[in-house]
C-alpha positions as CSV (number, residue, x, y, z in Angstrom):
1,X,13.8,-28.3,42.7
2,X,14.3,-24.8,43.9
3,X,13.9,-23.7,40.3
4,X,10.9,-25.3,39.5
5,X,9.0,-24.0,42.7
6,X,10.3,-20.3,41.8
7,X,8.8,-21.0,37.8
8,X,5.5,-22.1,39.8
9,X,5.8,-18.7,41.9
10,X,6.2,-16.8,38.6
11,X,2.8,-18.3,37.1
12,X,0.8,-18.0,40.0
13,X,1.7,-14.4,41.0
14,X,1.3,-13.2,37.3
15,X,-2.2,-12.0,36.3
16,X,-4.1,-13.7,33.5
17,X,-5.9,-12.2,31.1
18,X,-8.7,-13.5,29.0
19,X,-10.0,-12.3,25.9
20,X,-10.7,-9.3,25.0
21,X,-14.4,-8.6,24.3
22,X,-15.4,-8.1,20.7
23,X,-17.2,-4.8,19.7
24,X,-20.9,-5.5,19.3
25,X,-21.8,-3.4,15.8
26,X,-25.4,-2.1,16.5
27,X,-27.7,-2.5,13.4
28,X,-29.6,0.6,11.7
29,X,-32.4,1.2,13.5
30,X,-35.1,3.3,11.5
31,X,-37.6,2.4,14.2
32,X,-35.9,4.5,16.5
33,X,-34.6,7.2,13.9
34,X,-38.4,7.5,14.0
35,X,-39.7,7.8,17.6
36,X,-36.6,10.3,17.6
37,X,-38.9,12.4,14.6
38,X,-41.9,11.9,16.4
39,X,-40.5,13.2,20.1
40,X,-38.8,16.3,18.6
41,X,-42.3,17.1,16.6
42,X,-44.5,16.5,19.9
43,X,-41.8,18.5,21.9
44,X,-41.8,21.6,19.9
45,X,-45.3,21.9,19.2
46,X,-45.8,22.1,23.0
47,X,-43.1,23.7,23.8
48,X,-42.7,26.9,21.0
49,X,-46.6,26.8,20.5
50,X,-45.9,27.6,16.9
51,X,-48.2,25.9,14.0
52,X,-47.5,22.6,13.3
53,X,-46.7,23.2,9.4
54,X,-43.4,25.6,10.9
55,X,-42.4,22.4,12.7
56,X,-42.7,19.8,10.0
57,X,-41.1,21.9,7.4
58,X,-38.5,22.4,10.4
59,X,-37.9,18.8,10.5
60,X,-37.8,18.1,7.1
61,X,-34.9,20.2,6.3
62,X,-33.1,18.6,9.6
63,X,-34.0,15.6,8.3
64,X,-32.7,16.1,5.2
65,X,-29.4,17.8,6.1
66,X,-28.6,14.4,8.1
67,X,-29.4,12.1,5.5
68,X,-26.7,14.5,3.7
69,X,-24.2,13.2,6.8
70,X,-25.9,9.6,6.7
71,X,-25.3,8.9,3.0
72,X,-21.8,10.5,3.0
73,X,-20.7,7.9,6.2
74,X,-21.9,4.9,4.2
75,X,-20.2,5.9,1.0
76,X,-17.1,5.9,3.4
77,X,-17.4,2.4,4.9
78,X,-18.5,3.7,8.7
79,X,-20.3,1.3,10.7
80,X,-23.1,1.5,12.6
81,X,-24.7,4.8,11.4
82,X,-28.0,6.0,12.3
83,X,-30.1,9.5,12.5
84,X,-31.3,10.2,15.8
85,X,-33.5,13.5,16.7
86,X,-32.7,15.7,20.1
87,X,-36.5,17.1,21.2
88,X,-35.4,20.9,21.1
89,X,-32.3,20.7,19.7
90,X,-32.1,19.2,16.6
91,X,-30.5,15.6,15.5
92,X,-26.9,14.2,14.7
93,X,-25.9,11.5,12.4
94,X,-23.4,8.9,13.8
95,X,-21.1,5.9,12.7
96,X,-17.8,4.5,13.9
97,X,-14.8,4.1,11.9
98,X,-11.7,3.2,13.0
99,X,-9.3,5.1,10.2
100,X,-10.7,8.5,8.7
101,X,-8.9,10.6,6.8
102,X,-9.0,14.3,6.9
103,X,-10.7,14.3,3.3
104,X,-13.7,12.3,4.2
105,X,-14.3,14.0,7.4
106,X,-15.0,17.4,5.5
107,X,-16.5,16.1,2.7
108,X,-19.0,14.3,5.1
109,X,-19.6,17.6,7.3
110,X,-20.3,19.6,4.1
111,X,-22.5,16.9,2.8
112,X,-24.9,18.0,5.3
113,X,-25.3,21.7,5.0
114,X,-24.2,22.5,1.4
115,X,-27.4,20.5,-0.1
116,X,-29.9,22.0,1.8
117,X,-28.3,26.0,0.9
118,X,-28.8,24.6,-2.5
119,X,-32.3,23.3,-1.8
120,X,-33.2,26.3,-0.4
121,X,-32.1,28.8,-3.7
122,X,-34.1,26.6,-5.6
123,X,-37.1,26.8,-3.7
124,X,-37.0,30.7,-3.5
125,X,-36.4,30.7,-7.0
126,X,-40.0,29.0,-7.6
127,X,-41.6,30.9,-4.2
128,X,-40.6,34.4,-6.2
129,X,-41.9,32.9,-9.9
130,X,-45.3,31.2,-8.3
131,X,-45.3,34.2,-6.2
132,X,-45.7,31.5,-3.1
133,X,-45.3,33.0,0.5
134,X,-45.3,29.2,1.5
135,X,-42.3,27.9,-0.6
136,X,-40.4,31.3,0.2
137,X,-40.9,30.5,3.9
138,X,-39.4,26.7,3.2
139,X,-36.5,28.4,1.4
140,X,-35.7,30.3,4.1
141,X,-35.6,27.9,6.4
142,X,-33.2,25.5,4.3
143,X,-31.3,28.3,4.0
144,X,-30.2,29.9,6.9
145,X,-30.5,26.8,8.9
146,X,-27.9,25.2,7.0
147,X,-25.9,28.5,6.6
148,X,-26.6,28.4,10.4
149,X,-24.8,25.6,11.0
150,X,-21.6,26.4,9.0
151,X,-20.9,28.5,11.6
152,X,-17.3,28.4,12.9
153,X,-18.4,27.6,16.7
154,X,-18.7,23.8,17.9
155,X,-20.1,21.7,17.7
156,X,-22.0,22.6,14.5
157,X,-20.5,21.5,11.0
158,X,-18.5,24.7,10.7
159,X,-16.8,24.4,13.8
160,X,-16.1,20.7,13.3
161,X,-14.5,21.9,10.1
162,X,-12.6,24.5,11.4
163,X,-11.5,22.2,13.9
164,X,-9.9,19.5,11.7
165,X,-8.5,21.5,9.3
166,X,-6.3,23.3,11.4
167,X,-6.6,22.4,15.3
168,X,-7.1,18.9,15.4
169,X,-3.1,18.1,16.2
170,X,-3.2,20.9,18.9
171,X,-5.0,19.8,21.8
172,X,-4.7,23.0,23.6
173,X,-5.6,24.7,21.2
174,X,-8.8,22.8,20.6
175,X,-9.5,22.8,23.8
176,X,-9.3,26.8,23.4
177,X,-11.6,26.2,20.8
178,X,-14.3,24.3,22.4
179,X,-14.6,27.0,25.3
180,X,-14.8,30.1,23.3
181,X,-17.8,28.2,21.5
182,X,-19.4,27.8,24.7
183,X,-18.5,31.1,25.7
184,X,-20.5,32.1,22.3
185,X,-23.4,29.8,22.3
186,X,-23.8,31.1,25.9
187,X,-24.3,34.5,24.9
188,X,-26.2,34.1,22.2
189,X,-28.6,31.8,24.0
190,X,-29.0,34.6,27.2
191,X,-29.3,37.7,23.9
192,X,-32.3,35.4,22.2
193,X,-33.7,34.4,25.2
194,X,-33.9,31.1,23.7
195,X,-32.7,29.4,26.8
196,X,-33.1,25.8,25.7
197,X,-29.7,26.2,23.5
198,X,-28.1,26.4,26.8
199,X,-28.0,22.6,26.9
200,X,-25.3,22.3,23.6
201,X,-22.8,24.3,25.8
202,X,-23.6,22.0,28.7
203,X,-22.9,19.3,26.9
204,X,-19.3,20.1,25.3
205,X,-18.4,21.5,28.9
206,X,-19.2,17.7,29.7
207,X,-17.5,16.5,26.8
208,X,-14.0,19.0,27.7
209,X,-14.2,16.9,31.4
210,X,-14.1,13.7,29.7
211,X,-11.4,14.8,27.2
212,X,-9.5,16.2,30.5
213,X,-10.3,12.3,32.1
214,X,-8.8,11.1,28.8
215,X,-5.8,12.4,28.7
216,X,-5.3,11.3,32.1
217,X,-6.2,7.4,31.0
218,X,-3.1,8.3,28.2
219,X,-0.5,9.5,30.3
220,X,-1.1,7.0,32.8
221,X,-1.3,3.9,30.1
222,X,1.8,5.4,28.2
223,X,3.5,5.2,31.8
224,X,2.5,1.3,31.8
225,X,4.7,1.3,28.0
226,X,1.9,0.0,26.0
227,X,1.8,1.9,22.2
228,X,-1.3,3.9,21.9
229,X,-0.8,4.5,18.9
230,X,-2.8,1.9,17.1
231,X,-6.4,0.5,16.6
232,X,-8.3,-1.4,18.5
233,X,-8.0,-4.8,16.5
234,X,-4.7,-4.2,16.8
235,X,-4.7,-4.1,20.7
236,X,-3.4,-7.6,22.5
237,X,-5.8,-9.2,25.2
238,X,-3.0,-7.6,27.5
239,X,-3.2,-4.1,26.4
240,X,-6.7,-4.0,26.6
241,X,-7.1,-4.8,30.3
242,X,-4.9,-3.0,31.0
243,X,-6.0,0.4,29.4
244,X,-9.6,-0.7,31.0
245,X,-8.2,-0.7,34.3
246,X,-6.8,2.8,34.1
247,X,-10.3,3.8,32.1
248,X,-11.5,2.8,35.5
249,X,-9.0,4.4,37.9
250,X,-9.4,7.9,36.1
251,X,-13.0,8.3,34.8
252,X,-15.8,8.7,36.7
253,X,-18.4,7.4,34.8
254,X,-17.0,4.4,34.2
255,X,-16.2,3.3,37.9
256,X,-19.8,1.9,38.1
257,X,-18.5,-1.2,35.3
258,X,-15.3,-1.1,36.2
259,X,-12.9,-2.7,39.3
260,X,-9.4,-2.5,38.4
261,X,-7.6,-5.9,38.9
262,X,-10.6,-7.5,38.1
263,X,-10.7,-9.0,34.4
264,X,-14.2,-9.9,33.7
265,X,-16.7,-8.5,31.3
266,X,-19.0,-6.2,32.6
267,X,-23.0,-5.3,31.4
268,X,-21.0,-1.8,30.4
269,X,-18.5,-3.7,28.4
270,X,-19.7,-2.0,25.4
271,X,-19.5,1.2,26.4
272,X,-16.1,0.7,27.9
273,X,-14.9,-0.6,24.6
274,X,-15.8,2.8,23.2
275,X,-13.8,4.7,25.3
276,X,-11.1,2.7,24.8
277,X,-11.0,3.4,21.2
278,X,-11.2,6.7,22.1
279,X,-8.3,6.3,24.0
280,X,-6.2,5.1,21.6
281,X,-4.1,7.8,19.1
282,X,-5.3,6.7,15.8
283,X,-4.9,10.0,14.5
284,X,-7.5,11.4,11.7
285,X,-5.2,11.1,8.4
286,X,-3.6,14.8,7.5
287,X,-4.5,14.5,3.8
288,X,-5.5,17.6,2.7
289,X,-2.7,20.2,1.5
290,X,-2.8,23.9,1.8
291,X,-4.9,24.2,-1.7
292,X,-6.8,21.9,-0.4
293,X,-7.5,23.9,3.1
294,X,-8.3,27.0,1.1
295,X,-10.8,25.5,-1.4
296,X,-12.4,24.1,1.8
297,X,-12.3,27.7,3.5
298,X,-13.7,29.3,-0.1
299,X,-16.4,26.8,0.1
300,X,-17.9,27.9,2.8
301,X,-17.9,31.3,2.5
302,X,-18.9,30.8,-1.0
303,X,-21.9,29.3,0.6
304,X,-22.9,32.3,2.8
305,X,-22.5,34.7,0.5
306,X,-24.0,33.1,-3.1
307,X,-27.6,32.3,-1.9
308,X,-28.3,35.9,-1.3
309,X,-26.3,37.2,-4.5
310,X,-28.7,34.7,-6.4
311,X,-31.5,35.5,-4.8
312,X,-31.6,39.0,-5.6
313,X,-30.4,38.1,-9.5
314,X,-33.8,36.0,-9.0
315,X,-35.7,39.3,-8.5
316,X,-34.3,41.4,-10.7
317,X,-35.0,38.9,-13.7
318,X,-38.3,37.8,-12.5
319,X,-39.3,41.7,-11.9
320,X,-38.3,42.2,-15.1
C-alpha cells in the first residue's frame, strides 16, 4: 500500500511534457522579395537625392549578387530561402539548414560576389569598345561593389569567409573578430560621413549580446546533462522544454513568450524554435583541407587584383 501511494507521489510531482512544436517552413515569398525592391528604391532616391538610373543600376547588381547566394542555397537543399532588401543598406539572402558543410558555405558566399566581378569586366570591356560612359559606369559598379563586399570585415561575404575558414571553432576568437569589424565599419562610416552604415555595426553589436545570452543558455543546459550536440529532429520532447526554459531564464528577448515551468506553446513559438537550433552545437562540417583553404584565400585575392589587370589589357588592345 505504502508503495503504491509513493509510485502515485512519483507521477504527480514529475513534470509532463507534451510535444514538441514542429518548425513551421515559411514558403518563398517573391511578393515580399518585392516590396523589399520597391522600399530600398523609394528610400534612396529620397534619401541620397541621386538620379534614379544610379539607383536602379544599384539594385540590379544587389539583386543580382543575391540571386548568386539564392541559387547556390537551393542547389544545397536549404529551406526556406528568400531575398529580402534593407532600405539603405542593401539585402541578404537566407535559408535554414540543419547540416552545412564547410564546402558549401564558401562556395555559396562566393557565389554572390565572384559573378558580378565577372559581370562587371565584361561590361567595361564593351563600355571601352562602344566607347559607352553608361555601360562603364554599370561596370563599375558590379565591380567594386562586389569586390566591396569580399572584404575581410563582417558581416560581408569576405568576413563570413574569413570567419569559417579559420575562426569558426574559436569562439573567442570570433568574437575578437566581430569587434574589430565594428571597430572598422565604425571608422569608415565617421571618415565617409556616410552615417547610415552605422546601423551594420549596431546590429552585430546586438548580435555579439545574443551570442554572449547564448552561451549562457549552453552552459546552463549542459549543466541540466542534456547533449547539445545534435539537431533539432533529433531533440526528445524532454530536451526541448527544457532548453526553452533556460532560452527563457537567460535571454531577454525571449522572456515576453516564455515562462519557465510552463509547457505550452506560445504565439513566439516559432521564433523560439529558432533559437533553439541555434542553441544546439551542430557544428558546420570542417571539410576543406589546407589546399583547399589556400585556393579559397587565392580566390579572392585573384578577384581583387584580375579585374583591373584586365581592364587595362582592355585598353591597351582596344587603343591599339
Amino acid at each position: 500500500m505504502d508503495e503504491e501511494l509513493a509510485n502515485d507521489n512519483i507521477s504527480i510531482s514529475s513534470p509532463s511534457y507534451p510535444e514538441k512544436p514542429k518548425e513551421e517552413i515559411g514558403k518563398q515569398s517573391i511578393n515580399r522579395s518585392l516590396l523589399s525592391i520597391g522600399l530600398f528604391i523609394a528610400a534612396s532616391y529620397f534619401v541620397f537625392g541621386t538620379d534614379l538610373t544610379y539607383i536602379l543600376i544599384l539594385t540590379l547588381v544587389i539583386l543580382i549578387h543575391e540571386l548568386g547566394h539564392f541559387i547556390a542555397m537551393r542547389l544545397f537543399g536549404y529551406g526556406d530561402v528568400n531575398i529580402f532588401f534593407v532600405p539603405l543598406v542593401g539585402a541578404f539572402a537566407s535559408g535554414t539548414k540543419e547540416n552545412v558543410s564547410q564546402r558549401q558555405s564558401i562556395i555559396m558566399l562566393l557565389a554572390g560576389p565572384m559573378p558580378g566581378v565577372f559581370i562587371g569586366v565584361i561590361l567595361y570591356y564593351f563600355g571601352l569598345k562602344d566607347e559607352s560612359n553608361f555601360l562603364i559606369r554599370s561596370a563599375n559598379i558590379f565591380i567594386f561593389l562586389n569586390l566591396f563586399n569580399l572584404l575581410p570585415v563582417m558581416p560581408l561575404d569576405g568576413g563570413r569567409i574569413i570567419k569559417s575558414l579559420f575562426f569558426e571553432a574559436n569562439e573567442l576568437v570570433g568574437k575578437i573578430f566581430i569587434i574589430i569589424s565594428i571597430a572598422l565599419l565604425t571608422l569608415y562610416a565617421f571618415y565617409a560621413e556616410s552615417y547610415f552604415i552605422l546601423i551594420v555595426p549596431f546590429f552585430l553589436l546586438i548580435q555579439l549580446n545574443s551570442q554572449s545570452q547564448s552561451k549562457n543558455v549552453q552552459v546552463s543546459v549542459e549543466a541540466k546533462g542534456i547533449d547539445l550536440r545534435k539537431s533539432f529532429s533529433e531533440l526528445s520532447n524532454e530536451e526541448y522544454w527544457l532548453i526553452r526554459d533556460e532560452v527563457g531564464k537567460h535571454m531577454s528577448y525571449f522572456k515576453q513568450f516564455i515562462t519557465p515551468g510552463e509547457y505550452r506553446i506560445s504565439e513566439g513559438e516559432q521564433k523560439i524554435i529558432r533559437q533553439v537550433k541555434e542553441i544546439l552545437s551542430t557544428q558546420t562540417t570542417q571539410d576543406l583541407s589546407l589546399i583547399g583553404k589556400i585556393l579559397v584565400v587565392a580566390s579572392i585575392l585573384v578577384a581583387f587584383f584580375a579585374p583591373f589587370v584586365l581592364i587595362g589589357i582592355f585598353q591597351v588592345l582596344l587603343q591599339a
